[in-house]
C-alpha positions, 0 to 999 in steps of 0.5 A: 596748595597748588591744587587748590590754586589750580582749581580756583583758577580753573572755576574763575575760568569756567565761570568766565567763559560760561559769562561770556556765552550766556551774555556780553561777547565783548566791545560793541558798538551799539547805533541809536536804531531810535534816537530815543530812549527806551524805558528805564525798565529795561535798561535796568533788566540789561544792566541786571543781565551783567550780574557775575560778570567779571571786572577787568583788571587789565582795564584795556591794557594788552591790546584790551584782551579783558574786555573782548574776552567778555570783562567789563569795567565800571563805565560798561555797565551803563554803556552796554545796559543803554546800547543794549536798550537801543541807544548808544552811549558811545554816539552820544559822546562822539555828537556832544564832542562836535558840537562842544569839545571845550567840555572835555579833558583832551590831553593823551589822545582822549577824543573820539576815535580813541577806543575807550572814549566812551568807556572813560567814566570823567567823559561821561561825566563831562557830557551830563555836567555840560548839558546841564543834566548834572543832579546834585548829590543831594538829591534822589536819584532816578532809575536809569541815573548815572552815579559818578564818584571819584576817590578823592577831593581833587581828583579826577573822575573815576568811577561810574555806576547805575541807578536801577532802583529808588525807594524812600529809604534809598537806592541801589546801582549796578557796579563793577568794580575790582573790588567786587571781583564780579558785577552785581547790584549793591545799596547806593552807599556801598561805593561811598563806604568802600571809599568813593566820593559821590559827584552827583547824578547823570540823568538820562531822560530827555528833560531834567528840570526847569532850568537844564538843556531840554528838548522841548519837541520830546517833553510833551511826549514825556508828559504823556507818557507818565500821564497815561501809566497813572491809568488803572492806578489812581483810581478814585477821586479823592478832594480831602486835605491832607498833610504831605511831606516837603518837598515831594510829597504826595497823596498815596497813588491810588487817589487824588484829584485833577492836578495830581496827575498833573503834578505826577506827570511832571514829577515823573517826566521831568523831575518838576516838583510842583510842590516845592516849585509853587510853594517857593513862587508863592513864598516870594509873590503870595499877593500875586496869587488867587486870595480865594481860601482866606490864607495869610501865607502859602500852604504846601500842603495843598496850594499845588493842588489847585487849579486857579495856583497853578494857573497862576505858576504856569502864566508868571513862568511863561508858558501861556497859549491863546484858547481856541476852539481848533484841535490842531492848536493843542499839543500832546502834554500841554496843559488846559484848564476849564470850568465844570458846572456848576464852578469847579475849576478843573485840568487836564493833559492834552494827548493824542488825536482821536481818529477819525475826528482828529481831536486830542484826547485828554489824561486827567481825573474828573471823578473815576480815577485817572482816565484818557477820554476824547473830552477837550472840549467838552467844557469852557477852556479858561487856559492853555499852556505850553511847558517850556525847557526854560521858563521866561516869567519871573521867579 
């Protein structure tokens, strides 16, 4: 029997140190080299990295002799899974703290500078919950999501995982866990059968939804960014009627008209459902909307997808912009609206400026699929819009 024992031992050990030198040497400090973030892709690839490697049951006791032996607990994996991508958790804690330390629970020393500031799953939490980039546990998470539980009602936050994956029948994290024994991707459910109450999501993307902290100088690059990844996938023009699910929904990818990529963009950028967000304006103030389809109610299957409604939206939430003929008053990721002969109301995404001309170029889907083209001006502009963190028209 204690030969068994030794040989168990003797390959956790193994195990341990093979984890440690094919991977996580221990507690780093990762600087935010960018400033940005990095796609949540690799996040996920760096969170993946962490598989097998074992939880730290001292949880930084004994001078955290774990965690620089190479074991992890909960609050690492998305702490080394973001640094390694090029952002620091750490820092972002250690700038949130200067600027709003009323947010955080400061007794026994919590405050930068403790060592396990930023390796405490409720601080991570109370960063997201005061910034505004709390998501509901009702609603679907997002890859790259931080996934916050505690074990009961009352109490405090203990527990942290990661979100590196979504699909329609749900989603799956990356945990550590001493139940687990060793860190490994499971379904999103696991840790609410093992016990853990589910809080909500942390999101990590520069903007969350219309009403959370944003910074407005980064979210026409996040527009444009998910615009352009829809190039080579949406391939036809595709006008026909069609019944979506509620809230969204979607025509399948590969097709769609001018405002799909808009509403994708949104959607993937942002986490704006233009569906669920028109349709909700329009139930409340229907009579202030274009009366052009002989329609006695709102329909959401179909009334983000035109143009003259989303004009309409945009406008009343106040991100209207004078029209002008001077490519410099156009932003990457404002919105611009036109008229294609014969009468055809159509949108696009502004993007980048086409050297040498200095005009900006446009996402948008005119008849081949989704496409960037040096086209703003090509037809009479009827709109300009700006997004905005928080929209100022009335709901």
């Amino acid at each position: 029997m204690k030969k068994i024992i030794l040989i168990v031992l003797a390959l956790f050990l193994a195990a341990s140190i093979f984890v440690y030198e094919a991977g996580y040497h221990g507690p780093r400090d990762f600087p935010c080299a960018r400033g940005t973030l990095s796609a949540p892709e690799t996040v996920v690839k760096h969170a993946r990295s962490l598989t097998g490697t074992p939880y730290d049951p001292l949880r930084g006791r004994w001078n955290n002799v774990g965690a620089r032996a190479g074991f992890i607990v909960c609050s690492d994996v998305p702490n080394i899974a973001y640094g390694l991508s090029g952002f620091s958790l750490r820092r972002m804690l250690e700038k949130d703290y200067d600027k709003n330390s009323a947010a955080y629970d400061t007794s026994r020393g919590n405050k930068p500078g403790n060592p396990y500031f930023h390796r405490r799953a409720r601080n991570l939490y109370a960063y997201f919950k005061g910034t505004g980039r709390l998501v509901s546990s009702k609603e679907t998470p997002r890859v790259g999501d931080l996934a916050f539980y505690r074990r009961k009602p009352d109490g405090y936050v203990s527990h942290v995982t990661l979100v590196t994956k979504v699909k329609r029948t749900g989603y799956s994290v990356m945990e550590s866990a001493p139940e687990l024994i060793f860190a490994r991707e499971v379904s999103g459910s696991s840790p609410i059968e093992r016990g853990r109450i589910l809080l909500g999501f942390g999101r990590m993307s520069p903007a969350l939804t219309v009403t959370g902290r944003l910074d407005n100088g980064n979210l026409g690059e996040c527009v444009v960014r998910a615009a352009g990844k829809q190039i080579g996938k949406t391939i036809h023009y595709d006008p026909s009627y069609q019944v979506l699910k509620y809230p969204n929904g979607d025509v399948p990818p590969e097709r769609g008209v001018c405002t799909d990529v808009v509403i994708r963009a949104l959607r993937s950028a942002l986490g704006w459902d233009l569906q669920k967000l028109v349709h909700e304006d329009m139930r409340r103030n229907f009579s202030r909307y274009p009366q052009k389809w002989g329609l006695k109610g709102p329909d959401k299957n179909i009334d983000h997808r035109r143009v003259p409604n989303l004009k309409t939206y945009f406008k009343r939430m106040g991100c209207s912009r004078k029209v002008t003929k001077n490519p410099t008053d156009y932003n990457p990721g404002d919105l611009v609206t036109c008229i294609v002969p014969p009468n055809l109301p159509h949108i696009m995404i502004v993007s980048h400026p086409t050297r040498p001309n200095g005009r900006p170029r446009v996402i948008h889907n005119i008849g081949s699929g989704t496409r960037e083209e040096d086209r703003l001006f090509e037809f009479k502009l009827t709109g300009h819009y700006r997004l905005r963190a928080k929209p100022t028209g009335k709901r």
